[in-house]
N, CA, C and O of each residue as an XYZ file, in Angstrom:
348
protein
N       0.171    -78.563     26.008
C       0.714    -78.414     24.682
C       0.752    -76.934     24.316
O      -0.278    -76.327     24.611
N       1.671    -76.261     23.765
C       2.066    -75.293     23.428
C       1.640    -75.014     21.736
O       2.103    -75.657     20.794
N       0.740    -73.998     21.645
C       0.118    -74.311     20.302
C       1.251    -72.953     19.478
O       1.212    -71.796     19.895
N       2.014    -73.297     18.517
C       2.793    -72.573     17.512
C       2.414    -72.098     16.474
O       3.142    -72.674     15.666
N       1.553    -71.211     15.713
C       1.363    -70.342     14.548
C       2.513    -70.530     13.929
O       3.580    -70.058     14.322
N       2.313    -71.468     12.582
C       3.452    -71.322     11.795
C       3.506    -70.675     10.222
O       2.590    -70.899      9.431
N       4.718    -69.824      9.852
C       4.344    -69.884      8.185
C       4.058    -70.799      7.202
O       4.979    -71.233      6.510
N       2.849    -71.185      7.019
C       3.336    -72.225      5.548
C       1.721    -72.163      5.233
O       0.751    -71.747      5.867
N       1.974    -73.019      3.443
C       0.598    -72.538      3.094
C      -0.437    -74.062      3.113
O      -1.507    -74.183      2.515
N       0.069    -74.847      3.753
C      -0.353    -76.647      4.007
C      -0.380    -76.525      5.852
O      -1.380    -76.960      6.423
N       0.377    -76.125      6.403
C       0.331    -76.144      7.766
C       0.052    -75.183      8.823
O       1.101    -74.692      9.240
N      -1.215    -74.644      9.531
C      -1.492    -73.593      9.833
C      -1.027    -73.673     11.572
O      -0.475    -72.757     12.182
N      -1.465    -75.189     12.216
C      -0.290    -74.629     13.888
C       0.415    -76.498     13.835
O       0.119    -77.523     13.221
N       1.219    -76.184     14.633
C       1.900    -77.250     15.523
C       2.186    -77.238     16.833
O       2.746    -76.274     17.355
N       1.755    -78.532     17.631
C       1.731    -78.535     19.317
C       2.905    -79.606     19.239
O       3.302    -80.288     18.294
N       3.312    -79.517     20.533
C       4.139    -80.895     20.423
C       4.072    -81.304     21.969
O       4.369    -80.321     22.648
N       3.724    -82.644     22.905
C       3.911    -83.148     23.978
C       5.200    -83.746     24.206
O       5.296    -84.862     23.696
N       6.272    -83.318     24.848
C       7.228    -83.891     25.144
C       7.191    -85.282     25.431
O       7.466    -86.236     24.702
N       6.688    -85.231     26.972
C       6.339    -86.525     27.563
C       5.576    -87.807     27.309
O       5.794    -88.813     27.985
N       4.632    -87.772     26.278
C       4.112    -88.568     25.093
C       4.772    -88.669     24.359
O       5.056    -89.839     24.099
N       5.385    -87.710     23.628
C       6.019    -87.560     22.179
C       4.801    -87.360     20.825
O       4.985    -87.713     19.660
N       3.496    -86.666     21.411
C       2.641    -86.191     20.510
C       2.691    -85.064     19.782
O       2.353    -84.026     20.350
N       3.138    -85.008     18.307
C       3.043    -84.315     17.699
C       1.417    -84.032     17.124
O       0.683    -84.903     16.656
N       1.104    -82.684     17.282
C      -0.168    -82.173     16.608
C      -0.305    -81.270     15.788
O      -0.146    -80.107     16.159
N      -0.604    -81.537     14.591
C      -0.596    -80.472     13.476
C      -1.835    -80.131     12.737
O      -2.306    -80.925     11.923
N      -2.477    -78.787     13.027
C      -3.759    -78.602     12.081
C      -3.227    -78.255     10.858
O      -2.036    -77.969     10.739
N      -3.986    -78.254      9.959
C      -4.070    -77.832      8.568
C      -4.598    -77.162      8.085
O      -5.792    -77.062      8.366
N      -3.979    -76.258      7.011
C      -5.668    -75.045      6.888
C      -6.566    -75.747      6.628
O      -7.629    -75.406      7.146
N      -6.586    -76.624      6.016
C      -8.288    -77.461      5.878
C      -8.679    -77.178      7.498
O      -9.878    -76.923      7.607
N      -8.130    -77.168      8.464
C      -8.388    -77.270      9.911
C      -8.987    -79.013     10.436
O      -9.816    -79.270     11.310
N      -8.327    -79.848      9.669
C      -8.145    -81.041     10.064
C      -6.925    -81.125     10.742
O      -5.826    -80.760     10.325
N      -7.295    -81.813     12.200
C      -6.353    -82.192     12.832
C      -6.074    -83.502     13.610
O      -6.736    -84.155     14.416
N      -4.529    -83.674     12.922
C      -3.781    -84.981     13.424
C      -3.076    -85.226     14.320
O      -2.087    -84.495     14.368
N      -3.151    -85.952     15.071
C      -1.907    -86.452     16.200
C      -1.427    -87.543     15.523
O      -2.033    -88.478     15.001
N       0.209    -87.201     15.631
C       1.288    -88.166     15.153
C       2.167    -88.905     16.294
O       3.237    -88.328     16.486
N       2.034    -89.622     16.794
C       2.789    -90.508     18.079
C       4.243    -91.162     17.654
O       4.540    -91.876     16.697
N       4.849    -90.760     18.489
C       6.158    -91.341     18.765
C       7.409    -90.775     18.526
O       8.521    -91.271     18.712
N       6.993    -89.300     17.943
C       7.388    -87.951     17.360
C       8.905    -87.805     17.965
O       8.803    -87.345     19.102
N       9.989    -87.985     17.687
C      10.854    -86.814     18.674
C      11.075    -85.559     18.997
O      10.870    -84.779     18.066
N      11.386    -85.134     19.891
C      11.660    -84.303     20.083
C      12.215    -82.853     18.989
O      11.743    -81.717     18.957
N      13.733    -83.632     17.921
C      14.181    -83.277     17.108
C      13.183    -83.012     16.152
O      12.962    -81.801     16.165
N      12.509    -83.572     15.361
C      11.468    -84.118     14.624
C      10.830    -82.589     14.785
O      10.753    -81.694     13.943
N      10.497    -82.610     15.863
C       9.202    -81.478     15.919
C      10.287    -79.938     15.926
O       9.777    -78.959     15.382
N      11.288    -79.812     16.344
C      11.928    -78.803     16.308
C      12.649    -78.094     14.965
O      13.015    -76.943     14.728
N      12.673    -79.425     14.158
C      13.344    -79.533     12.918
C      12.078    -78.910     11.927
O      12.304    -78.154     10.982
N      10.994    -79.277     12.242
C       9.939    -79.117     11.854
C       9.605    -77.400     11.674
O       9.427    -76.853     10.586
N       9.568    -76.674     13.099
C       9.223    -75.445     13.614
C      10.576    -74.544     13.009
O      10.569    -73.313     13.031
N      11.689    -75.318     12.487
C      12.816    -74.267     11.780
C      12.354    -74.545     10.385
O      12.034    -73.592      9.674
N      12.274    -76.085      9.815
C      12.098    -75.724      8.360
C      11.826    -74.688      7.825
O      10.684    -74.257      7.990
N      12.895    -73.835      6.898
C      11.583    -73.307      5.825
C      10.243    -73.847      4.876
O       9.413    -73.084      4.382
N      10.240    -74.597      4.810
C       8.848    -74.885      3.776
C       8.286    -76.731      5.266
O       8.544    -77.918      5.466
N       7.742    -75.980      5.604
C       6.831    -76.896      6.655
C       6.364    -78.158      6.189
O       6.354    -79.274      6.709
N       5.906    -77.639      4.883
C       4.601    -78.698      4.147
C       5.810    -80.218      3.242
O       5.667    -81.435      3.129
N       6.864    -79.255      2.813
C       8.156    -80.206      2.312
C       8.840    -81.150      3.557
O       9.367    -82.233      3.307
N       8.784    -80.768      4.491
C       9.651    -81.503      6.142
C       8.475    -82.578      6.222
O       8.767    -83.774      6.199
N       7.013    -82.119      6.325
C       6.565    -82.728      6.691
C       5.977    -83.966      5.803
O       5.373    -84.862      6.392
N       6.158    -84.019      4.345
C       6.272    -84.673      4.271
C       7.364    -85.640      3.393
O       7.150    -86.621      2.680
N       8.662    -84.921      3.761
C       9.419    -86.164      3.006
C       9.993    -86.701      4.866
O      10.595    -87.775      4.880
N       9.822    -86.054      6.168
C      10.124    -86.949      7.564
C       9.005    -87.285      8.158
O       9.143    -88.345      8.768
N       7.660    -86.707      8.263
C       6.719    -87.302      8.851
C       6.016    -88.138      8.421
O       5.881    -89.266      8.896
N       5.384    -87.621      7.304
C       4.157    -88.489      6.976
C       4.613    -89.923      6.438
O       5.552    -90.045      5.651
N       3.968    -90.855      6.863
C       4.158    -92.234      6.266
C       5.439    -92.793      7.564
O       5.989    -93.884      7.416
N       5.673    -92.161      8.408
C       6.966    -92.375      9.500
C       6.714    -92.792     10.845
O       7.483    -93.258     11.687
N       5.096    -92.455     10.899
C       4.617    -92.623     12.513
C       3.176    -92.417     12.352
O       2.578    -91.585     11.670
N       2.562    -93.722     13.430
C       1.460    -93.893     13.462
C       1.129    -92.575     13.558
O       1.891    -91.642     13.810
N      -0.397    -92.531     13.280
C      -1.418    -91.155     13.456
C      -2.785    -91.679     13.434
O      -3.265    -92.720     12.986
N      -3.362    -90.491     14.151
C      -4.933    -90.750     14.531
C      -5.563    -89.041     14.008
O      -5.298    -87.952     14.517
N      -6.313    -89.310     13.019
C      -7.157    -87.967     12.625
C      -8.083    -87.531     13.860
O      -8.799    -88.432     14.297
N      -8.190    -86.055     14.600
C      -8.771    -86.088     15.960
C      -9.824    -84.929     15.458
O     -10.509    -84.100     16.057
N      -9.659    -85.213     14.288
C     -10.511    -83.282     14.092
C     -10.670    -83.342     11.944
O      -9.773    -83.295     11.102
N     -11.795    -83.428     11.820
C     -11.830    -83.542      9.761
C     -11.716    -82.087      9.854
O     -11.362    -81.594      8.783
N     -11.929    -81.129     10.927
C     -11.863    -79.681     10.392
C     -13.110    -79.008     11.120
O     -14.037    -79.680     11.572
N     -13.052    -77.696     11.188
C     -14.455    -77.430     11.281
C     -14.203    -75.505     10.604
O     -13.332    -75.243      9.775
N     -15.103    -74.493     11.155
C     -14.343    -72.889     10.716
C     -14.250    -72.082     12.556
O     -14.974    -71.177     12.972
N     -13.208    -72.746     13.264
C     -12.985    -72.335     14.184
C     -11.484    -71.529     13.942
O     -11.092    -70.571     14.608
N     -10.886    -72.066     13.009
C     -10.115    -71.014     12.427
C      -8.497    -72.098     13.347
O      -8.420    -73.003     14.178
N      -7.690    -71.413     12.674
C      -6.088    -72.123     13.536
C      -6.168    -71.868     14.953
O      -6.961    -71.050     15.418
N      -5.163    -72.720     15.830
C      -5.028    -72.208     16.878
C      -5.983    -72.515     18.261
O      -5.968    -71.947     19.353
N      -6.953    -73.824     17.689
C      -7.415    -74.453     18.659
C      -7.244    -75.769     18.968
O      -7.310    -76.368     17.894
N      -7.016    -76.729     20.066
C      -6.567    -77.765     20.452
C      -7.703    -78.859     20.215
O      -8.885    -78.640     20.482
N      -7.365    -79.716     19.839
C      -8.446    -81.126     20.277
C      -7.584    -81.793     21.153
O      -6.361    -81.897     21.050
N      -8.461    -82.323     22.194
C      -7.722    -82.936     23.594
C      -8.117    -84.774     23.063
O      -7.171    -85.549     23.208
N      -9.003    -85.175     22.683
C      -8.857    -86.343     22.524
C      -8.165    -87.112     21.399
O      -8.066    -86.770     20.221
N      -7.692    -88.251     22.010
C      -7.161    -88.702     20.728
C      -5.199    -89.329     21.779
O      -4.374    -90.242     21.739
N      -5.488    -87.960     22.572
C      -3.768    -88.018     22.786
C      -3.770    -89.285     24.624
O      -4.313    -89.256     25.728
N      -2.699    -90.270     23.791
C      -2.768    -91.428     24.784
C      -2.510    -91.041     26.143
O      -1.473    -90.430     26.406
N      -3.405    -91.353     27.096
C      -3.412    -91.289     29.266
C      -2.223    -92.053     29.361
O      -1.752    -92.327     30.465
């Protein structure tokens, strides 16, 4: 997964797995979610929005299952949690 630093003041990175279709997004809270079943588009549409926190939630949230993999901790943006994402 390719971890993306993004601008916004609700969304601090986004990963995305092609081959799953796992979308992963920390938050500055530094809670992090995996969203399954993601497309491709979805996540790209996402990484152009201007306002991140508006995309995400009038197309993601409430659109595709999710599993919370992380409540947060102060490791700061920009680190991965590996579990959670389906073998």
């Amino acid at each position: 997964m390719r971890i993306n630093t993004v601008a916004s003041t609700t969304i601090a990175t986004v990963a995305y797995d092609e081959a799953s279709e796992v979308l992963q997004l920390e938050f500055r809270n530094h809670a992090v979610y995996h969203y399954f079943g993601v497309p491709v588009e979805a996540y790209l549409a996402l990484l152009g929005a201007p306002s991140k926190g508006s995309y995400f939630n009038r197309v993601i949230r409430g659109a595709f299952r999710y599993r919370r993999v992380s409540q947060g901790d102060q490791r700061g943006p920009g680190w991965v949690v590996a579990a959670g994402i389906p073998q």
